[in-house]
C-alpha positions as CSV (number, residue, x, y, z in Angstrom):
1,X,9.6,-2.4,68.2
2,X,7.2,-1.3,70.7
3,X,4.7,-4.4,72.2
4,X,1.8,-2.0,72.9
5,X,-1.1,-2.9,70.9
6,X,-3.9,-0.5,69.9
7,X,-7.0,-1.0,71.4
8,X,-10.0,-2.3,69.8
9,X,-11.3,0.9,69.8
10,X,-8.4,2.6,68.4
11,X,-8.5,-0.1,65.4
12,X,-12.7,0.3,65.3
13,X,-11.7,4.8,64.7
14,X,-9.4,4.0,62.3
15,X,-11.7,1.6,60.6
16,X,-14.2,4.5,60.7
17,X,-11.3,7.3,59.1
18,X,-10.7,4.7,55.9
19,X,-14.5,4.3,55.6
20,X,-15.2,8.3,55.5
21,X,-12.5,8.4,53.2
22,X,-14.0,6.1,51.2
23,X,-17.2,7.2,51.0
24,X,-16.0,11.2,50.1
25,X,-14.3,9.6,47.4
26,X,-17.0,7.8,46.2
27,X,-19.5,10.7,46.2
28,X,-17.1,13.0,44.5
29,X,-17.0,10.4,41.5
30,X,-20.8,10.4,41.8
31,X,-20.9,14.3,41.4
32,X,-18.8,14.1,38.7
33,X,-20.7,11.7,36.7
34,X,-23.8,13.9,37.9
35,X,-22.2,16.8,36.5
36,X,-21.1,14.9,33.2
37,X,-24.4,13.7,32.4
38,X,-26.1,17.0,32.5
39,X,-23.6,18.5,30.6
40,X,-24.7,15.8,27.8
41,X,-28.0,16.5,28.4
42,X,-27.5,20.1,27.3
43,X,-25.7,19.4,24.0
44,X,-28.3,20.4,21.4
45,X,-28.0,17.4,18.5
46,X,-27.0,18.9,15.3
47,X,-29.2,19.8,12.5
48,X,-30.5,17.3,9.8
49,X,-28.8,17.8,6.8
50,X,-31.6,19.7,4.4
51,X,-32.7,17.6,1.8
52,X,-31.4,19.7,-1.3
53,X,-28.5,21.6,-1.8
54,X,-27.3,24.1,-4.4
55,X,-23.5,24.6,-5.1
56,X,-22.7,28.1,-6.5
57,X,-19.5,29.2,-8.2
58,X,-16.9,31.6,-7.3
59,X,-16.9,35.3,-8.1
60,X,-19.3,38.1,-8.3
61,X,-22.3,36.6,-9.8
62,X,-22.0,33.4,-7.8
63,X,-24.3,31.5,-10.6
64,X,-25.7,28.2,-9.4
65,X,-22.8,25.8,-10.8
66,X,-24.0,22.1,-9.2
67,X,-27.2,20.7,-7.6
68,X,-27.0,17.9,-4.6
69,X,-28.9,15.7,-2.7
70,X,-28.7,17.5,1.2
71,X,-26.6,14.6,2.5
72,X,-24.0,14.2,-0.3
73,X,-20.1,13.7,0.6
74,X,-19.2,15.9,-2.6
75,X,-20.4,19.5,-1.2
76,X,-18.3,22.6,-1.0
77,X,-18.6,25.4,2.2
78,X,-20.1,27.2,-1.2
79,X,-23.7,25.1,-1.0
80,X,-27.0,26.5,0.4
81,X,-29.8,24.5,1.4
82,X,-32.9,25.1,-1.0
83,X,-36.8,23.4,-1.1
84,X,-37.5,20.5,-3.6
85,X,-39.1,23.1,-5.9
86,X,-35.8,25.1,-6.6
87,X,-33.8,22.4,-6.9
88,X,-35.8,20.7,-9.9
89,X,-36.0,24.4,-11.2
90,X,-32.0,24.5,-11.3
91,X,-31.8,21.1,-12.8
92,X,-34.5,22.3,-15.6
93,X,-32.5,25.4,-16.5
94,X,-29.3,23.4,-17.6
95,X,-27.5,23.7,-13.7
96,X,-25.4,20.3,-13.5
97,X,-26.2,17.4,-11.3
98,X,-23.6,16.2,-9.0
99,X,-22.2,13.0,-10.2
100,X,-22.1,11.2,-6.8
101,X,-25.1,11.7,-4.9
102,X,-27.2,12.1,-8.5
103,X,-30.1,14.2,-7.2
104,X,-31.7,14.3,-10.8
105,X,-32.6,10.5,-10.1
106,X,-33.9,11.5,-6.9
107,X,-36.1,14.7,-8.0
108,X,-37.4,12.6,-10.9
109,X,-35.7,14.8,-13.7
110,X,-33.6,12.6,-16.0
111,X,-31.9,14.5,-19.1
């Protein structure tokens, strides 16, 4: 084992060499949570739910076959969003209610 000691100076550079080390380190995790954050702040927030849906059936015609409330659990990739207006006018003209979200409550038109 050698009895030569480094010199204070020697111990003071190395000192430095850790600290630089450290502080790249540190600044790469800051530019990563930089980045980070601004990719969050471009995420567009997805479209409310619109407030009546109607459910049509399979096939050519594609009648109206069910009427929902726009945020109902029960809807089908076969549902388009349509004003209050159309809605009540489906329920009026015999086209079912959904059982679950009960949209003929909410529109006012009871059977």
């Amino acid at each position: 084992m050698s009895d030569i000691q480094p010199s204070r100076l020697d111990l003071l550079r190395f000192l430095e060499r850790v600290q630089i080390g450290d502080l790249e380190r540190t600044r790469g995790w800051i530019q990563a949570e930089e980045q980070r954050l601004a990719s969050e702040a471009k995420r567009v927030p997805p479209a409310p739910p619109p407030d009546w849906l109607l459910e049509h059936g399979i096939g050519v015609g594609r009648a109206p076959v069910r009427v929902h409330v726009g945020s109902c659990w029960d809807t089908r990739s076969r549902c388009l969003p349509v004003e209050r207006d159309a809605a009540r006018r489906a329920l009026a003209e015999g086209v079912e209610a959904c059982t679950h979200c009960r949209p003929d409550n909410a529109l006012g038109v009871l059977d």
